[in-house]
C-alpha positions as CSV (number, residue, x, y, z in Angstrom):
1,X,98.1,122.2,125.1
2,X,98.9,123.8,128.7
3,X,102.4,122.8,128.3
4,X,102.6,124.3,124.8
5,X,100.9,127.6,125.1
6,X,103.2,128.0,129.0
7,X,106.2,127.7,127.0
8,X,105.3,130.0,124.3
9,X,104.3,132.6,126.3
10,X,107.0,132.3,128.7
11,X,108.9,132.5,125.3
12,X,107.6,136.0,123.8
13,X,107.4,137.9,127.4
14,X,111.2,137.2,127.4
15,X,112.1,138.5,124.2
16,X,109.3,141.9,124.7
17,X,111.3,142.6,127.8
18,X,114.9,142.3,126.2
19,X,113.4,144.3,123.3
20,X,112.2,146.9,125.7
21,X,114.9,146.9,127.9
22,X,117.7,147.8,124.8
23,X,115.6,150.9,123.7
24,X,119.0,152.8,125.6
25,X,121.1,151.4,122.7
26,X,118.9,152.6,120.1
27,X,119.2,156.6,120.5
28,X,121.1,156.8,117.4
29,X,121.1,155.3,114.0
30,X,125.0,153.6,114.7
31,X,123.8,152.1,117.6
32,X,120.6,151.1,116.6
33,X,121.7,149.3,113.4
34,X,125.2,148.3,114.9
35,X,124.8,147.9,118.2
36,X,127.5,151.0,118.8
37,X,130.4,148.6,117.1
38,X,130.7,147.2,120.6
39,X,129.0,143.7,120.2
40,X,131.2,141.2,121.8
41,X,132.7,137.6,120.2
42,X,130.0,135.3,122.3
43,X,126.9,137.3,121.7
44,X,128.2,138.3,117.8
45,X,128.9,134.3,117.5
46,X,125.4,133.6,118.1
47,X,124.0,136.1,115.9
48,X,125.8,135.0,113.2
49,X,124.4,131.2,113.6
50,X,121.0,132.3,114.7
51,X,120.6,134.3,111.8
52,X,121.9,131.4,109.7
53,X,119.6,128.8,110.5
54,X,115.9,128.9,110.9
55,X,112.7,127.5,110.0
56,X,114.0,127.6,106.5
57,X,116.5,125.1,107.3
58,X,114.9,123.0,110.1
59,X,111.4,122.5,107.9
60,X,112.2,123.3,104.1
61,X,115.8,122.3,103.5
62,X,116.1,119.8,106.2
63,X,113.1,117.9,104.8
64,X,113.0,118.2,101.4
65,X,117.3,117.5,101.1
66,X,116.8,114.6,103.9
67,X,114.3,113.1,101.5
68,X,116.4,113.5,98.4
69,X,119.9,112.8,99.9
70,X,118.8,110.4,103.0
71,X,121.5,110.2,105.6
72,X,124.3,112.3,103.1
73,X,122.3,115.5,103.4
74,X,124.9,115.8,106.8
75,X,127.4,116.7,104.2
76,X,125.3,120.1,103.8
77,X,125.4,121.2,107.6
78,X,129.3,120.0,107.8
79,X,129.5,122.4,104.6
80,X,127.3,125.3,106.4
81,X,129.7,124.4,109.4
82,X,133.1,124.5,107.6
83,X,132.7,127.0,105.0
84,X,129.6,129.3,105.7
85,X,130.7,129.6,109.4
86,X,134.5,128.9,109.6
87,X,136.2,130.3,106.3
88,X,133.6,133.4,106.1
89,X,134.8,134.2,109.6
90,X,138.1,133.5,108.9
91,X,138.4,135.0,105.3
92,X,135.9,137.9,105.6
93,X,136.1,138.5,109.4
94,X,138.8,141.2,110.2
95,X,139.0,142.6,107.1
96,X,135.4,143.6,107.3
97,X,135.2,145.0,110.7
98,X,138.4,146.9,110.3
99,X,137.6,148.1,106.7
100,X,134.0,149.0,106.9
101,X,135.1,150.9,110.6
102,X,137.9,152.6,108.3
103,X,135.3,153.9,105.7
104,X,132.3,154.6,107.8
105,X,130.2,152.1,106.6
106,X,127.0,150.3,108.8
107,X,125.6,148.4,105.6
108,X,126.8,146.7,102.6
109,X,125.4,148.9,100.4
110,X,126.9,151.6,101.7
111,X,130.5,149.9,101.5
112,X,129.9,149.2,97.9
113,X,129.1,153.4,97.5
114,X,132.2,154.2,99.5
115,X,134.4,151.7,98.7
116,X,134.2,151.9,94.5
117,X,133.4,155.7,95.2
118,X,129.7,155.3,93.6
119,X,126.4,156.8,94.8
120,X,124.8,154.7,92.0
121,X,126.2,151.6,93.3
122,X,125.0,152.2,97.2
123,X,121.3,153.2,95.9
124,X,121.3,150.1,93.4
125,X,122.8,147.4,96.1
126,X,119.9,148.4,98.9
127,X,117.3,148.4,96.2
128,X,117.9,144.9,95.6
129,X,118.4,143.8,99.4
130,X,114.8,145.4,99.9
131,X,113.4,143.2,97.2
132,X,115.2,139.8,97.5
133,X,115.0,139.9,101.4
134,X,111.1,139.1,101.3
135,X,111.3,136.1,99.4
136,X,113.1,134.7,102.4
137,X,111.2,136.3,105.3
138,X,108.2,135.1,103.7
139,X,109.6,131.8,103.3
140,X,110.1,131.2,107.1
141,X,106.5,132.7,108.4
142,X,105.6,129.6,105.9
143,X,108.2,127.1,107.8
144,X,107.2,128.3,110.9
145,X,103.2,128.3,110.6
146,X,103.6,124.6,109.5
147,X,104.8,123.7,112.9
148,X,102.3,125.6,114.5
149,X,99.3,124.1,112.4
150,X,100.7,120.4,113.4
151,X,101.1,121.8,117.3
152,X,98.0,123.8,118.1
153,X,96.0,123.7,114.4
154,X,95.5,126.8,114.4
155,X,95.2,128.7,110.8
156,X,98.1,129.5,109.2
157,X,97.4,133.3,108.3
158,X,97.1,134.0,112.3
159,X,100.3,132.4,112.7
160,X,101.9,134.9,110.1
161,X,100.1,137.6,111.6
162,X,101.0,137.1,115.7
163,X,105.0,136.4,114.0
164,X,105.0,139.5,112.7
165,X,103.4,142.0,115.0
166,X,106.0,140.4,118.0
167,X,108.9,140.9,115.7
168,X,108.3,144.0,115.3
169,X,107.6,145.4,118.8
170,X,111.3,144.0,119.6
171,X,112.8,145.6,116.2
172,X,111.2,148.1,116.7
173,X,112.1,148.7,120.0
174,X,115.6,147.4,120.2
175,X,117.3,147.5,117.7
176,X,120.8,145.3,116.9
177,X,121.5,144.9,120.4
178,X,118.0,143.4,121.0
179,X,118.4,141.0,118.6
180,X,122.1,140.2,119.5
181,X,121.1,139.5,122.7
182,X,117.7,137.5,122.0
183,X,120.1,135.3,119.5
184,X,122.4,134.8,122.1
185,X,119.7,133.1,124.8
186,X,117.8,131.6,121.3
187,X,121.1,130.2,119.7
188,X,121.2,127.9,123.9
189,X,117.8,127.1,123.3
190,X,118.6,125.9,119.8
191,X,121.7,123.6,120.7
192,X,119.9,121.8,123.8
193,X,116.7,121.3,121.6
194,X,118.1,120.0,118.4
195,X,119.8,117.0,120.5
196,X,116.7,116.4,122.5
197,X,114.5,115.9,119.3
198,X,117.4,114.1,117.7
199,X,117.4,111.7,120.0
200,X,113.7,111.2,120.4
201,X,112.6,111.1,117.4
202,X,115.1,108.1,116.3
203,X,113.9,106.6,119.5
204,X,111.0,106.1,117.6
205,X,112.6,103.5,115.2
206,X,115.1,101.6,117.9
207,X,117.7,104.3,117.8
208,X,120.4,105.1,115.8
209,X,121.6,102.5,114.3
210,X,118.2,100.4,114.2
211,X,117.3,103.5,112.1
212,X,120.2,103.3,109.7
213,X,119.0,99.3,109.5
214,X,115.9,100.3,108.6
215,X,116.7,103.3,105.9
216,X,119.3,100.4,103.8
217,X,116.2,99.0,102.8
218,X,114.6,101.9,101.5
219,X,114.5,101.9,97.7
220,X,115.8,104.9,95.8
221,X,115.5,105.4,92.3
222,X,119.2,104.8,91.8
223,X,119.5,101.5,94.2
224,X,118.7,100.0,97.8
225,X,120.6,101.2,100.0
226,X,121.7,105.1,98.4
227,X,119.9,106.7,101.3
228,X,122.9,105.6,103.7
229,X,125.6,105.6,101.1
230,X,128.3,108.2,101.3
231,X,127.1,110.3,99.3
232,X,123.6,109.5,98.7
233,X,121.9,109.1,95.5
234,X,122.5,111.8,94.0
235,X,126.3,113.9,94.9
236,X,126.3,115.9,92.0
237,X,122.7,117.8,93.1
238,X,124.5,117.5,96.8
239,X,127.6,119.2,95.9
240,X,124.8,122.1,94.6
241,X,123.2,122.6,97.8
242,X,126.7,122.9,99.9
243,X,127.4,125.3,97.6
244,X,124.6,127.4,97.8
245,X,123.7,127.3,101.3
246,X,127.3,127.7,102.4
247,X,129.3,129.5,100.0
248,X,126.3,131.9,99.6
249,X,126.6,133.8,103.0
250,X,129.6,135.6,101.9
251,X,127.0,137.6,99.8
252,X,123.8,138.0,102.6
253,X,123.6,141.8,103.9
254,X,122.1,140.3,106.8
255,X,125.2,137.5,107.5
256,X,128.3,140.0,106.7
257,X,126.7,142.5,109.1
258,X,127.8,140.4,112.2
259,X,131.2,141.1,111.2
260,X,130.5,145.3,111.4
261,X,129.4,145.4,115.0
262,X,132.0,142.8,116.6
263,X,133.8,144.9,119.5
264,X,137.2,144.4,118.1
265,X,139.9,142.4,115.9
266,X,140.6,140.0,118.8
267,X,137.4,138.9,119.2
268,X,137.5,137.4,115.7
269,X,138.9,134.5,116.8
270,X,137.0,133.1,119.9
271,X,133.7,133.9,117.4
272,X,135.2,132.1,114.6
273,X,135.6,129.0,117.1
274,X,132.2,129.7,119.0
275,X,130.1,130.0,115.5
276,X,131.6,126.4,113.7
277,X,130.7,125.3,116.7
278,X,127.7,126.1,116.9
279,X,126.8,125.4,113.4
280,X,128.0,121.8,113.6
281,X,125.4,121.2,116.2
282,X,122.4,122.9,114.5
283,X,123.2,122.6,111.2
284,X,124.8,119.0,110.9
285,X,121.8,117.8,113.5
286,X,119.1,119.6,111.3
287,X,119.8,117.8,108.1
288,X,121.0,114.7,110.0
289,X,117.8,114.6,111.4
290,X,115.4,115.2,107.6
291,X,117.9,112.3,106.4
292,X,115.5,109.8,108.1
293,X,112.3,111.0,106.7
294,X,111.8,107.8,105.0
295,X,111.1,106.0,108.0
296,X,107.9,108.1,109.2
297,X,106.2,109.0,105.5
298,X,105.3,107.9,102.3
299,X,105.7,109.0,98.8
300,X,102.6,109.3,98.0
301,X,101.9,111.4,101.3
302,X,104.8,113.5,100.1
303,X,103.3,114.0,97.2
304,X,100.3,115.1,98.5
305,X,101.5,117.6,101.1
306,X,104.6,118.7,99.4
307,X,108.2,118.5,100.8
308,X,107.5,120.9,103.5
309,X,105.2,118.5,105.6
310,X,108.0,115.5,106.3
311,X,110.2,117.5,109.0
312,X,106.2,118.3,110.7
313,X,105.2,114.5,110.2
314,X,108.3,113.1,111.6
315,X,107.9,115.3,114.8
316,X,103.7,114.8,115.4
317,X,104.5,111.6,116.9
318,X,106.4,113.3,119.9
319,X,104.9,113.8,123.4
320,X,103.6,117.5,123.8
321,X,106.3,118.3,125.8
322,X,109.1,117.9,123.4
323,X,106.7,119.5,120.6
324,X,107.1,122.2,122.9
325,X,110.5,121.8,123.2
326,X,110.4,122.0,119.0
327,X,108.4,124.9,118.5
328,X,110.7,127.0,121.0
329,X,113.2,125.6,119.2
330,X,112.1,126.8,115.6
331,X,110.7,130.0,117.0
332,X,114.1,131.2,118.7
333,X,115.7,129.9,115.2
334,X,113.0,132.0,112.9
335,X,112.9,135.2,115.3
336,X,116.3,135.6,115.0
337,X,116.8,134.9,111.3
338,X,113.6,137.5,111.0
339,X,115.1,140.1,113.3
340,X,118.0,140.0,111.3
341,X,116.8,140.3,107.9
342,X,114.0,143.0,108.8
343,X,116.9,145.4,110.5
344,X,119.0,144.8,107.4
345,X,116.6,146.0,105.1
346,X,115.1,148.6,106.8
347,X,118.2,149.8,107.6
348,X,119.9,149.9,104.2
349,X,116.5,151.1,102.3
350,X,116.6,154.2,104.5
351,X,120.1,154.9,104.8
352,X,120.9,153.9,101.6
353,X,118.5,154.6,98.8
354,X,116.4,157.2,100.6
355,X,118.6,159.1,102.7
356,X,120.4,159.8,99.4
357,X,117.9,160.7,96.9
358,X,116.9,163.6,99.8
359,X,120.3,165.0,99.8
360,X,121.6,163.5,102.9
361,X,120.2,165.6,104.4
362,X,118.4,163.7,107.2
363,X,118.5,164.2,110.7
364,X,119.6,161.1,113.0
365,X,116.1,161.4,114.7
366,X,114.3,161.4,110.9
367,X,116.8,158.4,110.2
368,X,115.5,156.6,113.5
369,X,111.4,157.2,112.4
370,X,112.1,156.3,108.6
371,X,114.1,153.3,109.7
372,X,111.4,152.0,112.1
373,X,108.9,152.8,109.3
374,X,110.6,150.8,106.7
375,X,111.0,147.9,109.0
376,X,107.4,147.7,109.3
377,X,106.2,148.0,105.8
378,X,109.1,145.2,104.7
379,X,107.5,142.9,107.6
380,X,104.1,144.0,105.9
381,X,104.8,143.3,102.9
382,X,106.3,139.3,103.4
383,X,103.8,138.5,105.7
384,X,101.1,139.0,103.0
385,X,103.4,137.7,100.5
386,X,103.8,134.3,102.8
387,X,99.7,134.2,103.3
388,X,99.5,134.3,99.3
389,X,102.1,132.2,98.9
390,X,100.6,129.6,100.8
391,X,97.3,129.5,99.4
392,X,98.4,129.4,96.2
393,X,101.2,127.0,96.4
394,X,103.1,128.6,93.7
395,X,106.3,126.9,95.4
396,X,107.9,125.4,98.2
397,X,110.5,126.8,101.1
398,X,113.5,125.5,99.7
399,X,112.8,127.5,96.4
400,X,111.7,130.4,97.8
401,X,114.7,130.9,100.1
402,X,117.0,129.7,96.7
403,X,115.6,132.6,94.7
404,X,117.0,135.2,97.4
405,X,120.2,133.6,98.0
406,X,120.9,133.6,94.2
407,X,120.1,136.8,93.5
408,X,121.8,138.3,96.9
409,X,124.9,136.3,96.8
410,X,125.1,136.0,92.9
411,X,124.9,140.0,92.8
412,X,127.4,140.6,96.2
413,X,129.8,138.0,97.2
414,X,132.0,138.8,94.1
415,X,132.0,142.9,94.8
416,X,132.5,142.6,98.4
417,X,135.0,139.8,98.5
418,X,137.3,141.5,95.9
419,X,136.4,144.9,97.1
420,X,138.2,143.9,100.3
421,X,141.5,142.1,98.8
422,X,141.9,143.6,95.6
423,X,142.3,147.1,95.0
424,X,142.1,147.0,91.1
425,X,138.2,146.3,91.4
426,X,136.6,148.2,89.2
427,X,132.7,150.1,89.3
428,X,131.9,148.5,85.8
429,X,132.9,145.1,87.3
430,X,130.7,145.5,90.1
431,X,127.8,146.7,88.5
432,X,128.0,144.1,86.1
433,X,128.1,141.5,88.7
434,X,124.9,143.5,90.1
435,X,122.8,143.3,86.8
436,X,123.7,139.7,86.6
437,X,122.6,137.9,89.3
438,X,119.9,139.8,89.5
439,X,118.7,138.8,86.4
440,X,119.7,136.2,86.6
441,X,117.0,135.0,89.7
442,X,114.8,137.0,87.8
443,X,114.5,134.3,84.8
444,X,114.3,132.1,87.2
445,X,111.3,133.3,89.4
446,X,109.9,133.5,85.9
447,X,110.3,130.2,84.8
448,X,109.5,128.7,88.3
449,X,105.7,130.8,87.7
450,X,105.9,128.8,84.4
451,X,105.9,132.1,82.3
452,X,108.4,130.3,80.2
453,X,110.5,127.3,79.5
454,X,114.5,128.0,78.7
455,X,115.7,127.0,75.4
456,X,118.2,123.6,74.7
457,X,118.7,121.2,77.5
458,X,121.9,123.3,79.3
459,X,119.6,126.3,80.1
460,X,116.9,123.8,81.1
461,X,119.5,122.0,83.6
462,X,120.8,124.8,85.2
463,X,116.8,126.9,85.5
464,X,115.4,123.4,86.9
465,X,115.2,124.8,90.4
466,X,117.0,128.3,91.9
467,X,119.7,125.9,93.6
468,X,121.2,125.5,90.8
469,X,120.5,128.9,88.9
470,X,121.9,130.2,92.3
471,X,124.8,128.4,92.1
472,X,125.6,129.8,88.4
473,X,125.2,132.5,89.4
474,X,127.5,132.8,92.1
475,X,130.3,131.1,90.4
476,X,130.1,133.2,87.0
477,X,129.9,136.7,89.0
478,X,133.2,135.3,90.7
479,X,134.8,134.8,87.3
480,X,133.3,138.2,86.0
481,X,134.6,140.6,88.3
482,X,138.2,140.2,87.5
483,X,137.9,139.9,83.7
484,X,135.5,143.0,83.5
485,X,138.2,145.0,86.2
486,X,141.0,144.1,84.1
487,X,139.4,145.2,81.0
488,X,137.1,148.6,81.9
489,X,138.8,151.7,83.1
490,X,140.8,151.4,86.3
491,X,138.5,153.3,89.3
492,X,140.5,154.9,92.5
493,X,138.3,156.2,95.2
494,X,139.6,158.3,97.9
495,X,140.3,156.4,100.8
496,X,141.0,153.3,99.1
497,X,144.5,152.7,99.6
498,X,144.5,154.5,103.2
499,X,141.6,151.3,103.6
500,X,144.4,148.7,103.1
501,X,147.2,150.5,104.8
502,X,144.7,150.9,107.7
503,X,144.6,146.6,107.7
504,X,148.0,146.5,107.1
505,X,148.9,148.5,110.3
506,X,146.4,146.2,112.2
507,X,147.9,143.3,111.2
508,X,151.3,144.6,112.2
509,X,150.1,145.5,116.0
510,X,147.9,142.3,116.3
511,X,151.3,140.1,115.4
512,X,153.4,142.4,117.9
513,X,150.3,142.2,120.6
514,X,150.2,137.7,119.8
515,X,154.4,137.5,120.0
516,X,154.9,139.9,123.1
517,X,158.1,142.4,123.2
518,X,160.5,139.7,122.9
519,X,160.0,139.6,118.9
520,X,158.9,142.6,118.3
């Protein structure tokens, strides 16, 4: 318990003091919510993979996925690795830091108002940020408190509570750069952990391959053996979760912010190496890790506790030192993820749905207090939504967290990722694409409450869970888009076209700049 509380505390004073020590960086609302657009490629790296992974993924996904897919679930962190971390950067990247510089814009919201030339649109896209962002802050306090119930049993509501009031003193306080800065030391902490408890916890059963001996004769309802196939026992449902967990943080407010505050175009590419990187590690070690869950619990037990208890059983059988070495782990990964999505939504809440129904007409210091304000209701708010939630065990993470990714990336990824490549995008398309998603996780948060059951087996297939809801809804907003552009009255903004001509001039000086005067 010495050895626990040591490292926590050692843990928080660290984070205080970085929070304190960036309050310079926070004297105005750009720097405060951006970092001053001067964040650099290691530091911006990080962020983007701290902010990625957290509790969510190391207790919830990892678990429940590792149970369902055994030893295949590694195909979902290869997918986070190779298409939520490589192609977003290398896809979404420079266009977005050179765009959203072009236009002005510190939030996605307010790229969506300036980009299709709508006030509507900015006031619409941060009112559902606000909403779907708790869902998934309250879904890591509940990942989080487990691991804190197993390590010191201590009640889960004070574990909410103490998560909460230190995120927001270093928020608060701090601002982007704090968090930057605390994901950069928390994204080392989270690549030297996940290989120690690797390690140790297959230990347990003889090692590696002892452990893959052990989980081919581990009956599945398909056939012995499925939980160390290729694929696993069930590749269509697996194909889902890459999908959602991958594809979906072209859509996340919080993800695509990284991208805004990177210092420049040529630091795109040493953070596009540095976050697959780092996302192979975590995420491929985190699911690899839940694929063995077999070995150390029952169904039954499973049952019992629900999905979310087989990542805190396989781990209770650790010394205290490396539980130690797990909770610092799961902390720095949740902080971060936390930080993140608390600065997004305050953030785009004030300067995007109120700063505009008052006019704009707010001064940077009223920007500053409403911001700070608005960061510590939303933290408010999903803590006591996580303390319900819990009590009442209306769901589990992974659902939780699937009902916000749907609606965010459903409602997003299509409007942003044509809003940067294709100038005929059109307002009606986008707002369709809005009204969609949304209701589309809507229905399914309803039908999850059992409020109702869907009609015909197709609807009842794709409503089973909000993985595959969020999926749907994804995919069909990416179809809509273009057929609703190419069909609704054609929309040109000001700026639009001096947008693209603005990344067509840097890609002219960066290929000059890479093949020196000699080809110029």
């Amino acid at each position: 318990m010495i050895i626990k509380t040591v490292l926590l505390i050692a843990f928080f004073s660290v984070f205080i003091s970085i929070g304190l020590y960036c309050r310079r960086h926070s004297t105005d609302v750009n720097g405060f919510v951006l970092g001053g657009r001067s964040v650099g490629p290691w530091l911006t790296a990080f962020a983007y993979g701290t902010s990625y992974f957290s509790a969510v993924i190391f207790v919830g996904y990892a678990g429940q996925f590792g149970w369902n897919f055994g030893v295949a679930s590694t195909w979902i962190g290869l997918g986070n690795a190779f298409i939520g971390s490589l192609l977003a950067w290398v896809i979404l990247g420079r266009r977005t830091r050179i765009m959203t510089q072009h236009l002005g814009s510190r939030t996605m919201p307010e790229f969506f108002g300036q980009r299709y030339g709508s006030a509507r649109l900015k006031v619409l896209a941060s009112f559902i940020t606000f909403v779907f962002l708790i869902p998934y802050t309250a879904s890591l306090y509940n990942g989080l408190s487990r691991l804190f119930r197993m390590a010191f049993n201590v009640d889960y509501s004070i574990c909410v509570i103490v998560m909460a009031l230190l995120t927001a003193v270093y928020v608060i306080a701090g601002g982007y750069m704090a968090t930057a800065i605390n994901d950069f030391i928390q994204g080392l902490i989270m690549l030297a952990g996940i290989v120690a408890v690797i390690l140790a916890v297959l230990a347990q059963n003889g090692g590696f391959m002892s452990s893959l001996v052990k989980m081919s004769e581990v009956s599945s309802p398909v056939m012995k053996g499925a939980y160390v196939s290729f694929f696993g026992p069930q590749p269509l449902y697996l194909l889902i979760v890459v999908l959602l967990t991958s594809l979906g943080t072209w859509g996340l407010p919080q993800m695509i912010s990284k991208f805004y505050a990177i210092d420049n175009e040529r630091s795109i590419k040493t953070g596009t190496i540095v976050s697959t990187f780092f996302a192979i590690i975590v995420a491929g070690g985190c699911y690899f890790l839940g694929g063995f869950g077999h070995l150390f619990t029952t169904e039954q037990e499973v049952q019992s506790n629900g999905m979310d208890s087989i990542i805190p059983t396989m781990l209770s059988g650790l010394p205290d030192i490396l539980i130690g070495v797990v909770l610092i782990l799961v902390l720095s990964a949740s902080m971060s993820t936390l930080s993140s999505l608390v600065l997004t939504s305050g953030s785009t809440l004030t300067l995007d749905f109120i700063d505009p129904l008052r006019g704009n007409r707010m001064s940077e210091a009223q920007k500053m207090t409403v911001m700070r304000i608005f960061i510590a209701v939303f933290i408010v708010i999903s803590a006591v939504i996580a303390i319900v939630q819990a009590r009442s065990r209306i769901t589990f993470i992974a659902q939780l967290m699937g009902i916000s990714w749907g609606a965010l990336s459903g409602s997003f990824l299509a409007p942003f990722l044509y809003g940067l490549y294709w100038k005929k995008t059109t307002r009606a398309s986008v707002l369709t694409a809005f009204g969609f998603g949304t209701v589309m996780m809507l229905l399914q948060l309803c039908i999850s409450l059992g409020l109702f059951t869907p009609a015909g087996p197709v609807l009842r297939w794709f409503f089973q869970n909000s993985l595959y809801s969020g999926v749907l809804s994804m995919i069909v907003s990416l179809l809509i888009v273009p057929v609703v552009s190419l069909l609704t009255q054609k929309t040109a903004p000001a700026g639009v076209d001096d947008m693209f001509r603005c990344y067509d001039r840097s890609v002219v000086v960066h290929a000059k700049t890479v093949l020196g005067d000699r080809d110029k």
